[in-house]
C-alpha distance (Angstrom), angle and dihedral (degrees) to the residues before:
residue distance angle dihedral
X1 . . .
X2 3.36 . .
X3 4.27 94.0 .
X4 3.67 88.7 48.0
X5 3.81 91.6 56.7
X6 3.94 84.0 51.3
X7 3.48 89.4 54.8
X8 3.61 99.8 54.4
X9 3.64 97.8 39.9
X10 3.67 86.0 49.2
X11 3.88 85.7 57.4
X12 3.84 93.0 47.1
X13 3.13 91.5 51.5
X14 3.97 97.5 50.1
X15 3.73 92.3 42.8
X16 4.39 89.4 55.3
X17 4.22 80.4 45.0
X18 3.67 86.5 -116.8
X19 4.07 110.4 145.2
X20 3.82 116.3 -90.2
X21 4.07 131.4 -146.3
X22 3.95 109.1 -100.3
X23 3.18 94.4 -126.7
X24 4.14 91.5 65.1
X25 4.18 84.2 39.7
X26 4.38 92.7 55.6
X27 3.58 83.8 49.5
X28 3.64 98.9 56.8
X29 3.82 96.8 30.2
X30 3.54 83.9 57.2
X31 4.27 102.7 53.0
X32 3.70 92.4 -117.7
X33 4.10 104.7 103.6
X34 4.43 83.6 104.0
X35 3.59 96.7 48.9
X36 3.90 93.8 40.4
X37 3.63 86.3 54.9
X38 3.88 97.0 50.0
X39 3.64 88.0 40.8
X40 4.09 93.1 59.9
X41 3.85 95.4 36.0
X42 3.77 92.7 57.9
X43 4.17 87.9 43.7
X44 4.30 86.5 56.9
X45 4.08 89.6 44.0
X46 3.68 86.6 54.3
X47 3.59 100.7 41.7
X48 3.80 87.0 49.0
X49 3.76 85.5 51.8
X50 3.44 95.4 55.4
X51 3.70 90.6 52.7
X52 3.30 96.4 49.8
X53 4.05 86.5 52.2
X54 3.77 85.7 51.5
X55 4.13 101.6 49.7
X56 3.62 86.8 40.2
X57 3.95 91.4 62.2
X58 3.24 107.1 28.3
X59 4.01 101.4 46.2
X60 4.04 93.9 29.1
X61 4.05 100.3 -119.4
X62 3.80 123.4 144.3
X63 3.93 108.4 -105.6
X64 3.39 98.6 -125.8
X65 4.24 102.5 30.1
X66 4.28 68.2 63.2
X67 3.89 96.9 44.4
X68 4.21 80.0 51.6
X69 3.47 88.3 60.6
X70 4.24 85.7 -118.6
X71 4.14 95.2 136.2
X72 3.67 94.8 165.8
X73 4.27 124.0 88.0
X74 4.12 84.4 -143.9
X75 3.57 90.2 56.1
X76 4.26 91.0 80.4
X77 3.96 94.9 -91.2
X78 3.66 124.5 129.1
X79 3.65 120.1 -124.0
């Protein structure tokens, strides 16, 4: 999350003609700003898998009574 928000206050900044971090202007120089972004948005859906995988097991919710936002066994989901 944290390298996306780079990214877009690297393009802020760029777009007001402010001066941007080098890191944010290789990126762009280089074509890859799309695939970057892909690349870290897939790495925060997994990660967010993963803890779904862990709450699930460990605290003995349903997945997706969780992914609902339905936290509660009284709320209809099996545990």
């Amino acid at each position: 999350m944290a390298f996306l928000a780079l990214l877009w206050a690297g393009a802020e900044s760029a777009r007001k003609g402010d001066p941007t971090s080098y890191i944010w202007w290789f990126i762009v120089e280089m074509g890859w700003a799309t695939w970057v972004i892909k690349v870290a948005s897939v790495l925060i859906r997994l990660a967010t898998a993963a803890q779904m995988g862990i709450f699930e097991r460990y605290h003995g919710y349903d997945a997706p009574c969780f992914e609902r936002g339905w936290l509660w066994k009284s709320s209809g989901c099996s545990g």
